[in-house]
PDB file of the backbone (N, CA, C, O) and the ligand in Angstrom, with CONECT records:
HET     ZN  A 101       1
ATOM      1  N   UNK A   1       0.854  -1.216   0.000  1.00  0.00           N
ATOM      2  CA  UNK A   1       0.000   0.000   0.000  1.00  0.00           C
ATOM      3  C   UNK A   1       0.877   1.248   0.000  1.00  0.00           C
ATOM      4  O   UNK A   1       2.027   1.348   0.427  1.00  0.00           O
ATOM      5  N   UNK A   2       0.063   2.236  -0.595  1.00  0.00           N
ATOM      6  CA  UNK A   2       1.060   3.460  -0.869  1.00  0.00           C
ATOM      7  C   UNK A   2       1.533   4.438   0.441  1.00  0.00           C
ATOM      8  O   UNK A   2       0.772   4.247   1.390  1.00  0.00           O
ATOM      9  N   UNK A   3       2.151   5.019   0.612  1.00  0.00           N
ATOM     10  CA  UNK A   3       2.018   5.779   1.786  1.00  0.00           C
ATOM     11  C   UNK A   3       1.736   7.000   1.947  1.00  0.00           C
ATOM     12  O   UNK A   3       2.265   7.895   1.288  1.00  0.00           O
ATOM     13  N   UNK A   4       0.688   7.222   3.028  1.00  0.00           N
ATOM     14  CA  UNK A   4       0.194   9.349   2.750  1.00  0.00           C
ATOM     15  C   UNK A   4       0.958  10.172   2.552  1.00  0.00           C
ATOM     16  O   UNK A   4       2.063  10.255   3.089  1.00  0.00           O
ATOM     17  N   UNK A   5       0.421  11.035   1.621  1.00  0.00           N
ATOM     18  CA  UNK A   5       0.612  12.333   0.666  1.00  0.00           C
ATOM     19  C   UNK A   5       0.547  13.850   2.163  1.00  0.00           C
ATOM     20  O   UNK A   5       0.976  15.003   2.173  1.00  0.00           O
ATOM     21  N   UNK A   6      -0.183  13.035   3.163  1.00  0.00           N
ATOM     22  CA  UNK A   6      -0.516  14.495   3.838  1.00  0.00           C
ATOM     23  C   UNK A   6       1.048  14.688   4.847  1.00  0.00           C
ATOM     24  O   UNK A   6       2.074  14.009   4.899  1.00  0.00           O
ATOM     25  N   UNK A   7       0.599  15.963   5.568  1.00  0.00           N
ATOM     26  CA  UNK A   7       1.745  16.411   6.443  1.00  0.00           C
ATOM     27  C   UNK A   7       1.198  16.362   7.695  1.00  0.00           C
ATOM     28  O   UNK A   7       0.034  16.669   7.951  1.00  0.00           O
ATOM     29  N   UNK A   8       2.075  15.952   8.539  1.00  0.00           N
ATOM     30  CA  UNK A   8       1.895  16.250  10.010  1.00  0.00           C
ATOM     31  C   UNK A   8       1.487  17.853  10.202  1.00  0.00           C
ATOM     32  O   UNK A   8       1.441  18.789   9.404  1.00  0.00           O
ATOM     33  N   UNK A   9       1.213  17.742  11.627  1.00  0.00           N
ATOM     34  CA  UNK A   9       1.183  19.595  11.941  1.00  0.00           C
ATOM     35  C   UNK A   9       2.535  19.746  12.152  1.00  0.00           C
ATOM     36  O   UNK A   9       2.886  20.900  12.395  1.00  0.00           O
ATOM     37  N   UNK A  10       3.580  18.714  12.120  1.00  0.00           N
ATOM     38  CA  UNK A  10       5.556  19.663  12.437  1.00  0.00           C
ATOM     39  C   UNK A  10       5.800  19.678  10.815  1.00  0.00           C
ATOM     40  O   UNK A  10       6.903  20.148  10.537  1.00  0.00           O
ATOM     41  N   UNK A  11       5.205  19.366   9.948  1.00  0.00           N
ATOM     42  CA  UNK A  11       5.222  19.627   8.808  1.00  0.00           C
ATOM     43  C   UNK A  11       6.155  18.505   8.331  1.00  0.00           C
ATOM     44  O   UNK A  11       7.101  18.892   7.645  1.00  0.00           O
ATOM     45  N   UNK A  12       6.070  17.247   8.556  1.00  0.00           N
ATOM     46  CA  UNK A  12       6.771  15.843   8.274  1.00  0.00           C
ATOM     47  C   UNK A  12       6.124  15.311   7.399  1.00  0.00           C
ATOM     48  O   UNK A  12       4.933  15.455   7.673  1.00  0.00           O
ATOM     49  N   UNK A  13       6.286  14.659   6.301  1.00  0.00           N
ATOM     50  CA  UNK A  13       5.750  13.516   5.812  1.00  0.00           C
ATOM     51  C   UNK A  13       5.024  12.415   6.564  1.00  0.00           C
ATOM     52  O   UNK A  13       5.642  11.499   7.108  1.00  0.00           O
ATOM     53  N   UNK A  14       3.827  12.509   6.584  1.00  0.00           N
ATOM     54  CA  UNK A  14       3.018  11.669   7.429  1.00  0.00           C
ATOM     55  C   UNK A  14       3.108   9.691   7.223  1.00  0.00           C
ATOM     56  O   UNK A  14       2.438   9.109   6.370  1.00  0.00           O
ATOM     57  N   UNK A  15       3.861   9.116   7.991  1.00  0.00           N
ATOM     58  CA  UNK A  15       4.790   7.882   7.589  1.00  0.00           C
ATOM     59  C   UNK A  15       3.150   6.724   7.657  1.00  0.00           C
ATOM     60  O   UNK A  15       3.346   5.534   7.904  1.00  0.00           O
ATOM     61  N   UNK A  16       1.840   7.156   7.449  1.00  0.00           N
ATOM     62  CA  UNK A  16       1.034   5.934   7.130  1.00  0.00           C
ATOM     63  C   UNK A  16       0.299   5.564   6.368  1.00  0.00           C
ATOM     64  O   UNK A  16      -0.541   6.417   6.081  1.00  0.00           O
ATOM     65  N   UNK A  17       0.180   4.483   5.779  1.00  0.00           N
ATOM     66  CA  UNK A  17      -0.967   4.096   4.704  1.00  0.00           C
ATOM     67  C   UNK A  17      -1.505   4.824   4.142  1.00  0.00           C
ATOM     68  O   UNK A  17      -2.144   5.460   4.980  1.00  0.00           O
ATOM     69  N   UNK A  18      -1.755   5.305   2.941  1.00  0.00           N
ATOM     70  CA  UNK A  18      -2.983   5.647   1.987  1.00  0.00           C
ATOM     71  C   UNK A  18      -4.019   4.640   2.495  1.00  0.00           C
ATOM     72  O   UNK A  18      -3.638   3.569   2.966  1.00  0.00           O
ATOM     73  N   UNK A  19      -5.244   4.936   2.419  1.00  0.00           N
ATOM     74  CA  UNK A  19      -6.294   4.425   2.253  1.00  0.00           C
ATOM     75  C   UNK A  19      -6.378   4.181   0.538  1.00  0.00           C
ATOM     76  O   UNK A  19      -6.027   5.073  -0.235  1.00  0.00           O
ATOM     77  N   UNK A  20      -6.796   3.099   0.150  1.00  0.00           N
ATOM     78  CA  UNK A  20      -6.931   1.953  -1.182  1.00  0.00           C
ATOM     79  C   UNK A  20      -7.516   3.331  -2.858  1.00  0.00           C
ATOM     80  O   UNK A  20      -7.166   3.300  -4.037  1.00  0.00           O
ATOM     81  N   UNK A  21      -8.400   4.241  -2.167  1.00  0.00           N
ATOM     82  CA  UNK A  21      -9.119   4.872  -3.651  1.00  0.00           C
ATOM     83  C   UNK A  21      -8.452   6.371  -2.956  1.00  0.00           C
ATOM     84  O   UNK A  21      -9.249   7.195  -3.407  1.00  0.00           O
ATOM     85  N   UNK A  22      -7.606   7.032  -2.255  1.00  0.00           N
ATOM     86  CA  UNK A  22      -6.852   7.920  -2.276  1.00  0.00           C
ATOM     87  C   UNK A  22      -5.600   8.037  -1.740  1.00  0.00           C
ATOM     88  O   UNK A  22      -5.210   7.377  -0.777  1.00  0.00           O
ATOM     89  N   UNK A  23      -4.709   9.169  -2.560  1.00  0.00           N
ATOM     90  CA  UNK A  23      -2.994   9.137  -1.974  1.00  0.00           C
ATOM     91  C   UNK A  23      -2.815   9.515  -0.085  1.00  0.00           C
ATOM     92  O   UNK A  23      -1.889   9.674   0.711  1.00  0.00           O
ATOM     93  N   UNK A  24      -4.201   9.518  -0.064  1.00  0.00           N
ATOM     94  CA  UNK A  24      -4.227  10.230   1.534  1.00  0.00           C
ATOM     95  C   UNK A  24      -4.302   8.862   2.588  1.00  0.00           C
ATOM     96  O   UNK A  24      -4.310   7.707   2.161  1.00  0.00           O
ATOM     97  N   UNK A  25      -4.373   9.337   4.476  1.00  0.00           N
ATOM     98  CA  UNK A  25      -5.122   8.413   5.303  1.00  0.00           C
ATOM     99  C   UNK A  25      -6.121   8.844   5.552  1.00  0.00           C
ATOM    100  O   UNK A  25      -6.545   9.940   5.187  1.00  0.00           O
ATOM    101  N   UNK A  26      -6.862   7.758   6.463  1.00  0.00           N
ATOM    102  CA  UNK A  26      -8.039   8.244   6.904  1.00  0.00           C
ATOM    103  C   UNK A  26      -7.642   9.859   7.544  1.00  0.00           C
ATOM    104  O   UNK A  26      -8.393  10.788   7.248  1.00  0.00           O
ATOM    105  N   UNK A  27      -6.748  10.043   8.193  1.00  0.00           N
ATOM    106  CA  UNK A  27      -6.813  11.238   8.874  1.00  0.00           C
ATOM    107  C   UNK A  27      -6.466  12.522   8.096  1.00  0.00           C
ATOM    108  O   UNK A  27      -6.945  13.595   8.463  1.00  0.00           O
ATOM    109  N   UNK A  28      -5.669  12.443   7.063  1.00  0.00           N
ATOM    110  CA  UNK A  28      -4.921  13.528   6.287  1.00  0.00           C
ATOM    111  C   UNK A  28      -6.319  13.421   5.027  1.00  0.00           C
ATOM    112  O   UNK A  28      -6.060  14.200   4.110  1.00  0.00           O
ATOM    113  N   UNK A  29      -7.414  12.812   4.834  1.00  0.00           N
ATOM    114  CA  UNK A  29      -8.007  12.669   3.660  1.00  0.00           C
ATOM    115  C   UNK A  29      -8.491  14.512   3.534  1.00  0.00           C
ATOM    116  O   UNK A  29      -8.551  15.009   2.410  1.00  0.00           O
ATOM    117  N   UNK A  30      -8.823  15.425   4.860  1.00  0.00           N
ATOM    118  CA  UNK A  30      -9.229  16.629   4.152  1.00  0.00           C
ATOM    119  C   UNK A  30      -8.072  17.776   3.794  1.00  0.00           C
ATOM    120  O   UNK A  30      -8.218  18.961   3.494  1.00  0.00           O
ATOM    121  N   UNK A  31      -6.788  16.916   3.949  1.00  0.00           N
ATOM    122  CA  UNK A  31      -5.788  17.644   2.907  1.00  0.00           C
ATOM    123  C   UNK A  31      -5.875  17.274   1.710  1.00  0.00           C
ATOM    124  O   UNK A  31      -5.266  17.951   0.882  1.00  0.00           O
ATOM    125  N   UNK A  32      -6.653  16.091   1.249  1.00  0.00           N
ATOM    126  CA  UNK A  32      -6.543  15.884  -0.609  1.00  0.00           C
ATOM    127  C   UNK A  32      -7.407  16.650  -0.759  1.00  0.00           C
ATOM    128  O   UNK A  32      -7.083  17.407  -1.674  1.00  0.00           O
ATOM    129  N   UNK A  33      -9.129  17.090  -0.048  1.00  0.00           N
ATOM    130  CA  UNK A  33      -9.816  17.629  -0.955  1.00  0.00           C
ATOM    131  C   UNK A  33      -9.154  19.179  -0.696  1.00  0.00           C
ATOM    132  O   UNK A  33      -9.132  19.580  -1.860  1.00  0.00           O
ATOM    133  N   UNK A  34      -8.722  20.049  -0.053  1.00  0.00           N
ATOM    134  CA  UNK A  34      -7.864  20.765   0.172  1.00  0.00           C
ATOM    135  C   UNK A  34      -7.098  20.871  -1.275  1.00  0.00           C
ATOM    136  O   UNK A  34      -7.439  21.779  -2.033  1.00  0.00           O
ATOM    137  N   UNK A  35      -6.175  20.053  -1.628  1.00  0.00           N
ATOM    138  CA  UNK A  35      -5.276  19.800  -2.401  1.00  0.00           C
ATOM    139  C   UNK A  35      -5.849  20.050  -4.279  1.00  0.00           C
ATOM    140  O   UNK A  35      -5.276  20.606  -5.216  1.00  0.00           O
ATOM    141  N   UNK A  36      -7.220  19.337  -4.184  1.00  0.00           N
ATOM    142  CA  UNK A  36      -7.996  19.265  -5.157  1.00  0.00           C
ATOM    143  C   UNK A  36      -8.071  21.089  -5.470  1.00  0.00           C
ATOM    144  O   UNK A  36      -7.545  21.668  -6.421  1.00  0.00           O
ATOM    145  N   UNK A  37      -8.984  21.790  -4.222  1.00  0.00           N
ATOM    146  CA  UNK A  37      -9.230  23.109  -4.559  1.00  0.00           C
ATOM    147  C   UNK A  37      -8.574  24.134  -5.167  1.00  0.00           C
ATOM    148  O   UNK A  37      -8.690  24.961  -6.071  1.00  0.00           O
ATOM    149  N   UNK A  38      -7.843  23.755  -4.322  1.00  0.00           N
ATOM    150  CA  UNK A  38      -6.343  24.672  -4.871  1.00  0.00           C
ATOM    151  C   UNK A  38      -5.840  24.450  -5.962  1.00  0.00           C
ATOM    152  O   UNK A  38      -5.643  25.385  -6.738  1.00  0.00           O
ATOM    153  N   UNK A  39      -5.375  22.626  -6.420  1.00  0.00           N
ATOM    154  CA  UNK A  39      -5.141  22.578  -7.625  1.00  0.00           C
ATOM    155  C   UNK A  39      -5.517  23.161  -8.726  1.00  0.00           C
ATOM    156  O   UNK A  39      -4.689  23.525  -9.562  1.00  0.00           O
ATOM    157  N   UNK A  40      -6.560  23.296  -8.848  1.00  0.00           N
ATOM    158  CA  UNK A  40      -6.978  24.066 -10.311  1.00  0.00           C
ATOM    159  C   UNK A  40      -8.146  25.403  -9.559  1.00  0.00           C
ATOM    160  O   UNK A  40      -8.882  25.271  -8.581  1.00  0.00           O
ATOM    161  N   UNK A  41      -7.935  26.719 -10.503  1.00  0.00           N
ATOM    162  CA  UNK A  41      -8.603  27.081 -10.563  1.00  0.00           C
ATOM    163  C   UNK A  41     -10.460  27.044 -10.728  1.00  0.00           C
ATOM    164  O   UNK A  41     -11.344  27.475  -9.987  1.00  0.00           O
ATOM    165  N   UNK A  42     -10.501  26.312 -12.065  1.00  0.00           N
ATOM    166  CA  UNK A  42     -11.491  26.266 -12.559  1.00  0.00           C
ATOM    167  C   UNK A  42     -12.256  24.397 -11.619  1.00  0.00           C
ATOM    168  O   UNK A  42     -11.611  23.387 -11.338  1.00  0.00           O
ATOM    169  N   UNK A  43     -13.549  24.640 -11.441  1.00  0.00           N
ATOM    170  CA  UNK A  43     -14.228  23.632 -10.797  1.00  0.00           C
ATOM    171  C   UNK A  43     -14.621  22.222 -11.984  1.00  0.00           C
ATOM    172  O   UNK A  43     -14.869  21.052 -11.692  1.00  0.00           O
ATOM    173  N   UNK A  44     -14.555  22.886 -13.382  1.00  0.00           N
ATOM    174  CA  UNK A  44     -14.680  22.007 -14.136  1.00  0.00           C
ATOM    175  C   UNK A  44     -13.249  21.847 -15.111  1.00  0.00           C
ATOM    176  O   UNK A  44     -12.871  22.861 -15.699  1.00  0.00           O
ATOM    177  N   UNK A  45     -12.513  20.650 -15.263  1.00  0.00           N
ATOM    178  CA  UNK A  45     -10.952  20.263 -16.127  1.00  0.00           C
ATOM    179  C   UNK A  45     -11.743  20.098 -17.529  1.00  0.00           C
ATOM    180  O   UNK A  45     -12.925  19.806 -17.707  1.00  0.00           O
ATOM    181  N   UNK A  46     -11.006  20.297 -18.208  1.00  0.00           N
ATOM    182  CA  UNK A  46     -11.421  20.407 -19.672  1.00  0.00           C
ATOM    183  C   UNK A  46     -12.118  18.714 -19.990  1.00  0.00           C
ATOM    184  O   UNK A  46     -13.052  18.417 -20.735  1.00  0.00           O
ATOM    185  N   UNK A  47     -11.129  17.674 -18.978  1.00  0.00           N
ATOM    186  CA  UNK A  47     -11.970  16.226 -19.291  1.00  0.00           C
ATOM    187  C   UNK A  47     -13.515  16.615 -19.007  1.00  0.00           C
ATOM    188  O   UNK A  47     -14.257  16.837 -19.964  1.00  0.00           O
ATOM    189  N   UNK A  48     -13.858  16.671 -18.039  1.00  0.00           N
ATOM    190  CA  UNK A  48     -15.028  16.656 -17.600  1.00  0.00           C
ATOM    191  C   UNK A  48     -16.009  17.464 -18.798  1.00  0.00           C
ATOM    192  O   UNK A  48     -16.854  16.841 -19.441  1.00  0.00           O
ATOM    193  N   UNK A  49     -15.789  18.751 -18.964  1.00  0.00           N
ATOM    194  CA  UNK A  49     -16.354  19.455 -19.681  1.00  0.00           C
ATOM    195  C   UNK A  49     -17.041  18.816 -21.503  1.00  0.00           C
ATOM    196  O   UNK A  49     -18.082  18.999 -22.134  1.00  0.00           O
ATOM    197  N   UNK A  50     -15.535  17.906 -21.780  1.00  0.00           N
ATOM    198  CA  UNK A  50     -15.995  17.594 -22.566  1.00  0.00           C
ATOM    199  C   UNK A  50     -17.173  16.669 -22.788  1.00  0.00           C
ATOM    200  O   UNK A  50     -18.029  16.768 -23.668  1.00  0.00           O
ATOM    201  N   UNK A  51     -17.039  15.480 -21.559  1.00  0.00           N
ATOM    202  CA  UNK A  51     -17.438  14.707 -21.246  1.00  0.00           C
ATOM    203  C   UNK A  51     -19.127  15.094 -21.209  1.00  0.00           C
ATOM    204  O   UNK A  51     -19.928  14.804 -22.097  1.00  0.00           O
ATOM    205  N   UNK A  52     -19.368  15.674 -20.200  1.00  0.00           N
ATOM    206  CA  UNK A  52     -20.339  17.248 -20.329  1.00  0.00           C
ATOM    207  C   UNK A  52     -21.643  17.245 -21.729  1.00  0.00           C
ATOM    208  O   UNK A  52     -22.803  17.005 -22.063  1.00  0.00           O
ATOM    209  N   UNK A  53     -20.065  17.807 -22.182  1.00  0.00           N
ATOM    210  CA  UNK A  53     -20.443  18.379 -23.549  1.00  0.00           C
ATOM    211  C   UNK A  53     -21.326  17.318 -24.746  1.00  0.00           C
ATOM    212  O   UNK A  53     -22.171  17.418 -25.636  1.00  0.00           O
ATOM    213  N   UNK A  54     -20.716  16.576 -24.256  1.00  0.00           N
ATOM    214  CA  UNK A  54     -20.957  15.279 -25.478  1.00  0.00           C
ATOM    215  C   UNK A  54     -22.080  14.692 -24.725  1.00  0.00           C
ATOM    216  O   UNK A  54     -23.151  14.630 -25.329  1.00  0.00           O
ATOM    217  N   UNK A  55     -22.028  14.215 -23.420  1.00  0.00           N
ATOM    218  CA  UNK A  55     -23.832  14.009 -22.924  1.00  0.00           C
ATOM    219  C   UNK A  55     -24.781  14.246 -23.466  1.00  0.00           C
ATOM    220  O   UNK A  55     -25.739  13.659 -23.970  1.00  0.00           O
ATOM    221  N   UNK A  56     -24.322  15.471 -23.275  1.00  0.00           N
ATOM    222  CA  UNK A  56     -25.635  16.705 -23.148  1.00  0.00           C
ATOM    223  C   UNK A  56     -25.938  16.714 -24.621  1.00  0.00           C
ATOM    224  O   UNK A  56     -26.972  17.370 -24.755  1.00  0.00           O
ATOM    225  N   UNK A  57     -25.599  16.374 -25.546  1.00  0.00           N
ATOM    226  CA  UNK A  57     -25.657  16.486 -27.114  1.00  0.00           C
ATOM    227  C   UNK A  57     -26.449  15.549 -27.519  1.00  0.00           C
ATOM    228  O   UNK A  57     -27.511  15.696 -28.124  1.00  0.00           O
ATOM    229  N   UNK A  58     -25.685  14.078 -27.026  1.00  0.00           N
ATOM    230  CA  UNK A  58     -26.291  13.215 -27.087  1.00  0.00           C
ATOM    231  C   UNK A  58     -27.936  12.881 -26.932  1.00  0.00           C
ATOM    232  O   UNK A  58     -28.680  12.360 -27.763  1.00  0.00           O
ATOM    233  N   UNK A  59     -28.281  13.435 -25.375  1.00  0.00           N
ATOM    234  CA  UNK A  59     -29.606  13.501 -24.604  1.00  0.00           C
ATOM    235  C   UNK A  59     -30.351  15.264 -25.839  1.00  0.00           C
ATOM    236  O   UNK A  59     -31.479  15.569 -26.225  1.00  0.00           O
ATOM    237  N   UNK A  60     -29.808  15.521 -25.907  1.00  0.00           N
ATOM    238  CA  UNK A  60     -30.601  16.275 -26.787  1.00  0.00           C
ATOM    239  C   UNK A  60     -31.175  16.174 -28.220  1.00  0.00           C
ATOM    240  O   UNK A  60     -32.133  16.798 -28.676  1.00  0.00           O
ATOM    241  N   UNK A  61     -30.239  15.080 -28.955  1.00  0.00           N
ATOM    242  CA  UNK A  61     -30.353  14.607 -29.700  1.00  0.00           C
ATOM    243  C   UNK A  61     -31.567  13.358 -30.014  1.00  0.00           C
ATOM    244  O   UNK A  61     -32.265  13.180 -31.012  1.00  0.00           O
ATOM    245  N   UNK A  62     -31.486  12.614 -28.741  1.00  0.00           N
ATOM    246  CA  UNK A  62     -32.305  11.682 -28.597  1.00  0.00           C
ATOM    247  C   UNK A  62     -33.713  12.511 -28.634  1.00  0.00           C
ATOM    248  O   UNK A  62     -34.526  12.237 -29.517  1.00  0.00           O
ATOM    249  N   UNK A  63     -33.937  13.318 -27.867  1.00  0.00           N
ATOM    250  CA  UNK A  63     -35.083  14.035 -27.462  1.00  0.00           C
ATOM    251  C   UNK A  63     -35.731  14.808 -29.194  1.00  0.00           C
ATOM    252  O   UNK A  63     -36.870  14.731 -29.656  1.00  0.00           O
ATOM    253  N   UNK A  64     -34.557  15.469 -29.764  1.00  0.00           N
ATOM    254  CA  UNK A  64     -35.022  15.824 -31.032  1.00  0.00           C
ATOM    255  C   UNK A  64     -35.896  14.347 -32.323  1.00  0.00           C
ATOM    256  O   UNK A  64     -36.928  14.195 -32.976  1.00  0.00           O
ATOM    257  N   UNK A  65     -35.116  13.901 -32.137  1.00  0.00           N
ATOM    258  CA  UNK A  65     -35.549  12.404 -32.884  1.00  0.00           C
ATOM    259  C   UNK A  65     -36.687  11.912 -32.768  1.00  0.00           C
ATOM    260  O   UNK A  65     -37.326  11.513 -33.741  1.00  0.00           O
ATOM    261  N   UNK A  66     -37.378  11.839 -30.803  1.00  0.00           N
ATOM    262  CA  UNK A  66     -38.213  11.558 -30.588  1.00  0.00           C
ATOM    263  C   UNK A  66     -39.348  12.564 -30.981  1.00  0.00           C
ATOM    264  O   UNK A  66     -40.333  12.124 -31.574  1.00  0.00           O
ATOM    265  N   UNK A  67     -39.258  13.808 -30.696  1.00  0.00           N
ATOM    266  CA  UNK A  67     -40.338  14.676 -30.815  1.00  0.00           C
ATOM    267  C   UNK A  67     -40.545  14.640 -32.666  1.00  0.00           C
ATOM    268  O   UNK A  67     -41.529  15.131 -33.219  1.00  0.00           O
ATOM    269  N   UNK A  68     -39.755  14.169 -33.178  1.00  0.00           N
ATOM    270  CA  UNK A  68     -39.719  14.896 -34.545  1.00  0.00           C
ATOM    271  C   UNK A  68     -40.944  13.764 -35.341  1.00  0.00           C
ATOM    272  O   UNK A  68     -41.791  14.188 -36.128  1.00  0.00           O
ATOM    273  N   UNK A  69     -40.797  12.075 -34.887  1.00  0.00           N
ATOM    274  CA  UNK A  69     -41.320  11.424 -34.952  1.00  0.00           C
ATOM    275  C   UNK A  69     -42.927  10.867 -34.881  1.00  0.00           C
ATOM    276  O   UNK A  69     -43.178   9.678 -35.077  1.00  0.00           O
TER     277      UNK A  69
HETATM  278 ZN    ZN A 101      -1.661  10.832   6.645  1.00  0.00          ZN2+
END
């Protein structure tokens, strides 16, 4: 298992376990979402957006087809 990403409060590398679906532990986990915020400005990454984008096209598309019918 990997070992946490977070910091002590003496500002050490925190020497325990990640928990399995983040680089964090149970205890340091609200330094990743912390980590998240800060990371990027924007709330949506261009993946997502696209991702988004193409849904939403999709479901609109369907909806045109149906009504047109
Ligand atoms: Zn930790």
């Amino acid at each position: 298992m990997a070992q946490c990403d977070g910091k002590t409060k003496k500002g050490d590398r925190c020497k325990r376990d990640a928990r399995a679906e983040s680089p964090f532990c149970a205890i340091h986990q609200d330094q990743e979402i912390r980590a998240r915020s800060v990371g990027s400005d924007q709330p949506w990454d261009n993946d997502s957006l696209v991702k988004a984008a193409i849904g939403f096209g999709l479901v609109a598309a369907i909806f045109l087809f149906r009504f047109r019918r």
